[in-house]
N, C-alpha and C positions, 0 to 999 in steps of 0.2 A: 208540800211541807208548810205546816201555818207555826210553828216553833220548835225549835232545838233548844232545852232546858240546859241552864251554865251549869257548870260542877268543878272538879278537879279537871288537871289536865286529859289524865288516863281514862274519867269517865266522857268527857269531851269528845277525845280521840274516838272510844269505841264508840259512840254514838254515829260521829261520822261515818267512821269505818263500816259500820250496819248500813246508812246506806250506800257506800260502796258496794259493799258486798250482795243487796237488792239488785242496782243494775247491772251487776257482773251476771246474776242469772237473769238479765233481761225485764225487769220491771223497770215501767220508767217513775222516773223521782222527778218532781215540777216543783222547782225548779231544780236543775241537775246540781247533786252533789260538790262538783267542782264552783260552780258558779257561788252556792252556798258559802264557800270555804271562801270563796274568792274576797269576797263582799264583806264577811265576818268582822275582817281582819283589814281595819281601817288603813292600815300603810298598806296594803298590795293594794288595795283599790286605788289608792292616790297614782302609787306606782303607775295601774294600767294605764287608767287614764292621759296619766302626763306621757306614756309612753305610745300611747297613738294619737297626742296630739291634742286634746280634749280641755279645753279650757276648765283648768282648776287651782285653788289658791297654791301658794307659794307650801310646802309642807319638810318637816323635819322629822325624823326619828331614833332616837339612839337609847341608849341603856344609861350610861352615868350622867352622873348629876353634874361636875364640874364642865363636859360637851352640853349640855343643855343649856349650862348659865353663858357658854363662849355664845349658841345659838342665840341666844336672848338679847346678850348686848350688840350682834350683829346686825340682829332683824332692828335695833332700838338706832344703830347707824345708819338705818337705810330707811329711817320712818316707817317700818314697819310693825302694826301693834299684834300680838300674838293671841290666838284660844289654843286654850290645852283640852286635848279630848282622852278618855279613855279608848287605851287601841280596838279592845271589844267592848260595844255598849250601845244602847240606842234611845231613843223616847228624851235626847237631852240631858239625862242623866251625867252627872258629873262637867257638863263639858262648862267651862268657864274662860272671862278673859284674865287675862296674863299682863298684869301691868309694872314698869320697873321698880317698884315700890313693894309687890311682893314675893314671899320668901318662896323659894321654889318647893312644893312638895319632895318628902326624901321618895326616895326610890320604890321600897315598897309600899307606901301610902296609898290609899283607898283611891279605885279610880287611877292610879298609875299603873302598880303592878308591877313594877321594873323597868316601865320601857315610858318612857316620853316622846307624847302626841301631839307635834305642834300645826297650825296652821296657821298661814296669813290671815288678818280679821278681815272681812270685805264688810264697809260699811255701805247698803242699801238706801237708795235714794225715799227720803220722806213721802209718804205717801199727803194727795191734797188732804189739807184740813184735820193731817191728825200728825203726831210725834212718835209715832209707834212703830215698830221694827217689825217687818215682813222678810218672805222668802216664798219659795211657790215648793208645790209636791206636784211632780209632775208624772203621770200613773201611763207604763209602754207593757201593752200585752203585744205578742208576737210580731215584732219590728213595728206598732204600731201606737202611736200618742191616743191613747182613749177618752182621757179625759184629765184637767187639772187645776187645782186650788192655791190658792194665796194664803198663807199662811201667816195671819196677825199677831204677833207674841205681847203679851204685857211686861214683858221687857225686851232683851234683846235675845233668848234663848224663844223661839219661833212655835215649838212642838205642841200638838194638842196637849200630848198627855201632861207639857208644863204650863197647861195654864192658856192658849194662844187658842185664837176664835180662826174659823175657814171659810172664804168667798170663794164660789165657782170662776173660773175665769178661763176662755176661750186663748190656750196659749200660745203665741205668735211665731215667725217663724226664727223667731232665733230662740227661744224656750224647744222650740220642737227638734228644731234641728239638734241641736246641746245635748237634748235625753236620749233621742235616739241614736247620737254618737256617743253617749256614756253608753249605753244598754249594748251598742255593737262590740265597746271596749272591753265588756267585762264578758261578752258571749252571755246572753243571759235570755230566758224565756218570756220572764216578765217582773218587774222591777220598778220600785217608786225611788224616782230620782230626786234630790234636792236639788235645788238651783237658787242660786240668788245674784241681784242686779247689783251691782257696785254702783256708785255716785255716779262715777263717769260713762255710766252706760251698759260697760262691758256686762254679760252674765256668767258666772261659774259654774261647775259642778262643786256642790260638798259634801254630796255622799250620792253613794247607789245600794238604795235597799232592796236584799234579794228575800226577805219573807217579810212584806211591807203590810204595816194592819191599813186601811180602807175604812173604816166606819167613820171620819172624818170627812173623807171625800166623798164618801156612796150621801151622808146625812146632805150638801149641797146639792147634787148630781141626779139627773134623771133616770140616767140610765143603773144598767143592775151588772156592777162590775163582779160580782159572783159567778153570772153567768157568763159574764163574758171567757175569765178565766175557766169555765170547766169546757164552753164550747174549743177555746183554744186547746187545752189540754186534752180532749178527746183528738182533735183535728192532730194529732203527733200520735197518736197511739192508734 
């Protein structure tokens, strides 16, 4: 699967539902349906995650406006600064910080949708010699770390597609370990995971992409992650 097209709910569903209905007569789908759904839908991923353990930020989700504003001044008790994400969405889009100065977006507002997306902000230790906000994409084909990038944003939203440059980088073994226990959290074939370092060390998960684009990594990269993915996905079929 290289994209699933947004739409209405009902055309969403059926979409899915089509490949359900593929693997029920035995075609395999790569990555599997379920896992697809899993990942989509930014609160069940946080969910898995925190639920087997998987170092990731601090995360809220609910539907009204007045529980989001309690969330807000909670997280602002406990020094913690918020990003609001749209629950589906990807490449950075929408996702912004959340400061007590500004007015909550209403509920169905562009990039909300009804449902608020919060996370703890992790701020990343400066890299030498420059001011600029990083995070890694860290790329697990079949239980295994293939290869992974450092993602430089020209601000503090990281993503190629907003603007942010990528260095290869040889990832260590707490990046490795981190991806490959996100990737076992979500059961998933193959997946580009975010990660990012906090000041004080720690590394997080902030997402796990299950239909992740690669021409930012492959452009670093020696190797030919195309192939790698079709030799994996032969090797299951």
């Amino acid at each position: 699967m290289r994209g699933i097209a947004g739409g209405t709910l009902q055309q969403v569903i059926t979409r899915l539902n089509v490949l359900h209905m593929l693997s029920a007569q035995g075609i395999k789908i790569y990555n599997d349906t379920k896992a697809i759904e899993r990942t989509v839908d930014k609160a069940m991923t946080s969910f898995l995650l925190r639920n087997q353990g998987v170092s990731t930020p601090a995360t809220w989700v609910c539907e009204s406006r007045v529980q989001a504003e309690i969330i807000r001044q909670s997280a602002q008790k406990n020094n913690q600064r918020l990003v609001i994400k749209p629950l589906f969405g990807s490449q950075g889009v929408g996702v912004r910080k959340l400061t007590s100065h500004d007015a909550l977006p209403v509920p169905m507002q562009q990039y909300v949708d009804g449902v608020y997306y919060f996370q703890q902000l992790i701020e990343p230790p400066m890299l030498a010699g420059s001011v600029d906000s990083h995070d890694y994409r860290v790329f697990v084909i079949g239980a295994k770390v293939v290869a992974a990038m450092r993602r430089i944003g020209r601000d503090w939203v990281n993503n190629l597609a907003a603007g942010g440059r990528c260095e290869a980088v040889i990832a260590n073994k707490a990046i490795t370990q981190l991806a490959l226990d996100a990737a076992k959290a979500i059961n998933i074939d193959y997946c580009g995971v975010d990660i990012i370092q906090a000041e004080t060390g720690e590394y997080y998960v902030l997402e796990v992409n299950s239909i992740p684009a690669w021409k930012g990594l492959q452009s670093v990269v020696e190797l030919d992650i195309a192939q790698l993915l079709v030799d994996d996905f032969l090797s299951k079929i």
